[in-house]
C-alpha positions in Angstrom: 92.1 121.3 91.4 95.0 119.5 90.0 95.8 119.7 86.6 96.8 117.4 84.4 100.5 117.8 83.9 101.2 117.7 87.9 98.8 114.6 88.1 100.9 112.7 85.5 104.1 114.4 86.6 103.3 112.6 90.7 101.9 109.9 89.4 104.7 108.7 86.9 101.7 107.8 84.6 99.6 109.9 81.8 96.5 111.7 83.1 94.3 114.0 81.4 91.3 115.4 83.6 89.7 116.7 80.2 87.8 113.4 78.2 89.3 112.3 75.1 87.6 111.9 71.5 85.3 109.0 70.9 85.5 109.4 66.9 89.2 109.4 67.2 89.4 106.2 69.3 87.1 104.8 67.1 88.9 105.6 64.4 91.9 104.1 65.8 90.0 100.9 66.6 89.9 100.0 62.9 93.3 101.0 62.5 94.3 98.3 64.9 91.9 95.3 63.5 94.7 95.6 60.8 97.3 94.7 63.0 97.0 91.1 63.2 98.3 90.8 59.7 95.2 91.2 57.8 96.4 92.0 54.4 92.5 93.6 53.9 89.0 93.5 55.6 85.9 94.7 53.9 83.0 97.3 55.7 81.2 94.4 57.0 84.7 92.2 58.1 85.4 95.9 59.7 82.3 95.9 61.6 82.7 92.4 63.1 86.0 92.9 64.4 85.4 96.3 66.2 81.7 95.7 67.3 80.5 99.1 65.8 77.5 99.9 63.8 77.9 99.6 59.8 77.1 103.4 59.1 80.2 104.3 61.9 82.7 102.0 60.1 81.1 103.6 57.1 81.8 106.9 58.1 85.2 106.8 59.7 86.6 104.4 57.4 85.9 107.0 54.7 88.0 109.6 57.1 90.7 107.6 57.3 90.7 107.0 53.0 90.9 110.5 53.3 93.1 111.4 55.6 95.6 109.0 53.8 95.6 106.0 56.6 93.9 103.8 54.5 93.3 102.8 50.8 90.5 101.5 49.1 90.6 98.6 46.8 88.1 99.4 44.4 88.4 95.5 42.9 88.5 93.5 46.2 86.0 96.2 47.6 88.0 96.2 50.8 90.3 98.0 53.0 93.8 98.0 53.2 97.0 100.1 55.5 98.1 102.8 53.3 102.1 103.7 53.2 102.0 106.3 55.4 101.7 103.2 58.5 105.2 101.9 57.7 106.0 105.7 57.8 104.8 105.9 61.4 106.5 102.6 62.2 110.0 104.1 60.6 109.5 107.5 62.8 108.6 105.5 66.3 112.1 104.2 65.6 113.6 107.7 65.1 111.8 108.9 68.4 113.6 105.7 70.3 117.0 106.9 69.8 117.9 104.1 73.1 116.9 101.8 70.9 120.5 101.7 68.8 122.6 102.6 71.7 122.5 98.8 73.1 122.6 97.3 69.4 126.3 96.0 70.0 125.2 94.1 73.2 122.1 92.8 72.2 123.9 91.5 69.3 127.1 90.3 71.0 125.0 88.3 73.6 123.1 86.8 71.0 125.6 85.5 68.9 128.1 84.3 71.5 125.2 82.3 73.1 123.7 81.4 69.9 120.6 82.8 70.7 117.6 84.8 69.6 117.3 88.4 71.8 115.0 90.7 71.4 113.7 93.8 72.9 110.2 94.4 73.0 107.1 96.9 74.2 103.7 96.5 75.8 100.5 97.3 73.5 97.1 96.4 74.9 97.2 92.1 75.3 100.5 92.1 73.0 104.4 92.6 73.3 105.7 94.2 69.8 109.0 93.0 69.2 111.2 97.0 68.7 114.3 95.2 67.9 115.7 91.8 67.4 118.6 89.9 66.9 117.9 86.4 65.1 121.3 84.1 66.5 119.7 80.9 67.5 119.8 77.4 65.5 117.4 76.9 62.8 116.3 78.5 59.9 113.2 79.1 61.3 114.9 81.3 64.3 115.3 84.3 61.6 111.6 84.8 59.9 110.8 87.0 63.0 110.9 90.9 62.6 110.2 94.5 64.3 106.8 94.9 64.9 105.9 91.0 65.5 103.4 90.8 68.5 103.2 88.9 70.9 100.2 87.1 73.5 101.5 89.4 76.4 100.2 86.3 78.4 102.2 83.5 77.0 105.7 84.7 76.0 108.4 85.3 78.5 108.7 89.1 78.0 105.0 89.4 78.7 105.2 87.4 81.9 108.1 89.8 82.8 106.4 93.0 82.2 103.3 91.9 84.3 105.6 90.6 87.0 106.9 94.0 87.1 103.4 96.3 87.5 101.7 97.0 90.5 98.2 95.8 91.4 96.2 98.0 89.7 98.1 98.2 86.3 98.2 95.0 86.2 94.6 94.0 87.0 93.6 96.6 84.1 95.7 94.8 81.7 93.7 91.4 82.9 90.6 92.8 82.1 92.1 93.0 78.8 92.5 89.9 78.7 89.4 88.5 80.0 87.7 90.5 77.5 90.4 88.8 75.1 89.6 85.2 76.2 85.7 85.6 77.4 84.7 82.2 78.9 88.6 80.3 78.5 89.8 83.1 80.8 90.2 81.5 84.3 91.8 78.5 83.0 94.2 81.0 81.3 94.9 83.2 84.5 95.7 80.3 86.6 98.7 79.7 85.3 99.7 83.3 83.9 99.2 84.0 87.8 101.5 80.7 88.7 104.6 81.9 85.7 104.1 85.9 87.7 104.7 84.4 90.8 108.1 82.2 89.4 108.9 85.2 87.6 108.7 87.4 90.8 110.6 84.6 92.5 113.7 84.0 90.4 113.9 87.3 88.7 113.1 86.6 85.2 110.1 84.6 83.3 110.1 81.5 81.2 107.6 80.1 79.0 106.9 78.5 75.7 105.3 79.9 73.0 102.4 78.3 70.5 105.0 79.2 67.5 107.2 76.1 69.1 109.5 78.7 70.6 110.7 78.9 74.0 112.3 81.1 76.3 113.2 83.5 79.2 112.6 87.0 79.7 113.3 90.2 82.4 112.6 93.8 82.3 114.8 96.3 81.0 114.3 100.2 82.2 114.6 102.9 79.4 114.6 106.6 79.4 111.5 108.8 80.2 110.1 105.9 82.4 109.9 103.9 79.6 110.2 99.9 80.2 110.9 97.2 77.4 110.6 93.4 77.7 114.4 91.3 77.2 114.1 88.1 76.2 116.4 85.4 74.5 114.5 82.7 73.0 115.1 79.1 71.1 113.4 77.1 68.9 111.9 74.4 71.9 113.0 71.4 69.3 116.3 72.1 68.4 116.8 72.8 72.4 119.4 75.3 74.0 123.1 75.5 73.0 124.8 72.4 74.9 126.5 75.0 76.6 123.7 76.6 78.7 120.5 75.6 80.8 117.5 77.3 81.5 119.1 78.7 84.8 122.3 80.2 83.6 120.3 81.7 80.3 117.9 83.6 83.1 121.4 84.6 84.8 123.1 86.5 81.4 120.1 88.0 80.6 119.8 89.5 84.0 123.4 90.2 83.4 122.6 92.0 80.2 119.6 93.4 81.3 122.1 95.5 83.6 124.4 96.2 81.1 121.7 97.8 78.7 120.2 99.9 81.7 124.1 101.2 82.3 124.0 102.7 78.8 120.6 103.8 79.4 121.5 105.4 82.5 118.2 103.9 84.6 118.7 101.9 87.4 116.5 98.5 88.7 
């Protein structure tokens, strides 16, 4: 029997042949109905978002009060992220040491072009932005941070990391999304399947984004197999710098996604 280490070690990809904990991904479900900005949810909000019964939320809600993850507020009578999740945010960027080895270039391309860049990483349906440099025109260019996320289906990066998987990755990440989308799904995978195949074609995605932004995006490799989403993006109203098009954009970052995976020592 093959154990774990050699399965994920020939497989590029993590395995564990032993099951995991239910309470702990439970636990971490209600951690991550916080993430799409919610300042606070209450027992019953809690139970809503993560379809689980009442006395579970209850119960590991109370865990993670006490295991310092989450406060209580006693007034509001609702939940809240404790500190210690900006901690974890601040030591993910500790454990990415790449991460401010390409700073210069990221930085350089962005404001010669006077564009947004950004890198970014897959989570679930979303890309979370791990770094970004705000260069484009338009005040509203620079209220994006770390740690924004992203529809994974409708912003260039996302495109770009599906592009990239094989068959079966990728077909696990759409049952994420049709889970995401119930009924609206097939209207939404038609073209998601359409901006792949483009993306495939040309060598990097384009798309525009609900927030009024648009953009293109490619795949960058990292070390340890890891793989980030490039993109340099615009505000779609104020339009590109008269100096580039939608085609030579796609051509620097390609350019500059080579450049960050020379520093990085991976290859395409």
């Amino acid at each position: 029997m093959q154990t774990s280490r050699r399965i994920s070690r020939e497989t590029g990809r993590f395995v564990r042949v032993t099951p995991g904990s239910q309470s702990l991904e439970r636990g971490i479900r209600i951690l991550r109905a916080f993430l799409g900005g919610t300042p606070s949810l209450s027992n019953s909000e809690l139970v809503q978002r993560v379809q689980l019964p009442k006395a579970t939320v209850s119960r590991l809600c109370r865990s993670l009060v006490d295991t310092g993850l989450l406060d209580f507020d006693v007034k509001e009578e609702a939940y809240r992220l404790a500190p210690s999740c900006l901690s974890l945010g601040r030591a993910f960027q500790f454990s990415r040491s790449e991460l401010g080895t390409v700073n210069g270039l990221l930085e350089t391309f962005a404001r010669e072009n006077q564009i947004n860049v950004g890198l970014s990483a897959h989570d679930h349906v979303h890309m979370v932005y791990v770094t970004t440099f705000r260069k484009g025109r338009g005040a509203q260019t620079r209220t994006v941070a770390a740690g924004l996320r992203l529809p994974i289906e409708t912003c260039s990066p996302g495109i770009a990391y599906l592009a990239h998987l094989g068959a079966n990755e990728r077909a696990a990440v759409y049952e994420l999304l049709a889970d995401e989308h119930g009924p609206a799904w097939p209207k939404v995978r038609g073209p998601l399947n359409a901006a792949i195949r483009e993306a495939l074609r040309r060598g990097y995605s384009q798309a525009s984004s609900l927030l009024g932004n648009a953009g293109v995006g490619t795949i960058v490799r990292g070390p340890q197999g890891s793989i980030y989403g490039l993109n340099a993006s615009y505000l779609a109203s104020a339009g590109l710098p008269p100096q580039l098009t939608v085609e030579t954009l796609g051509e620097k970052l390609l350019a500059l996604a080579e450049e960050v995976e020379g520093v990085w020592g991976t290859t395409r």
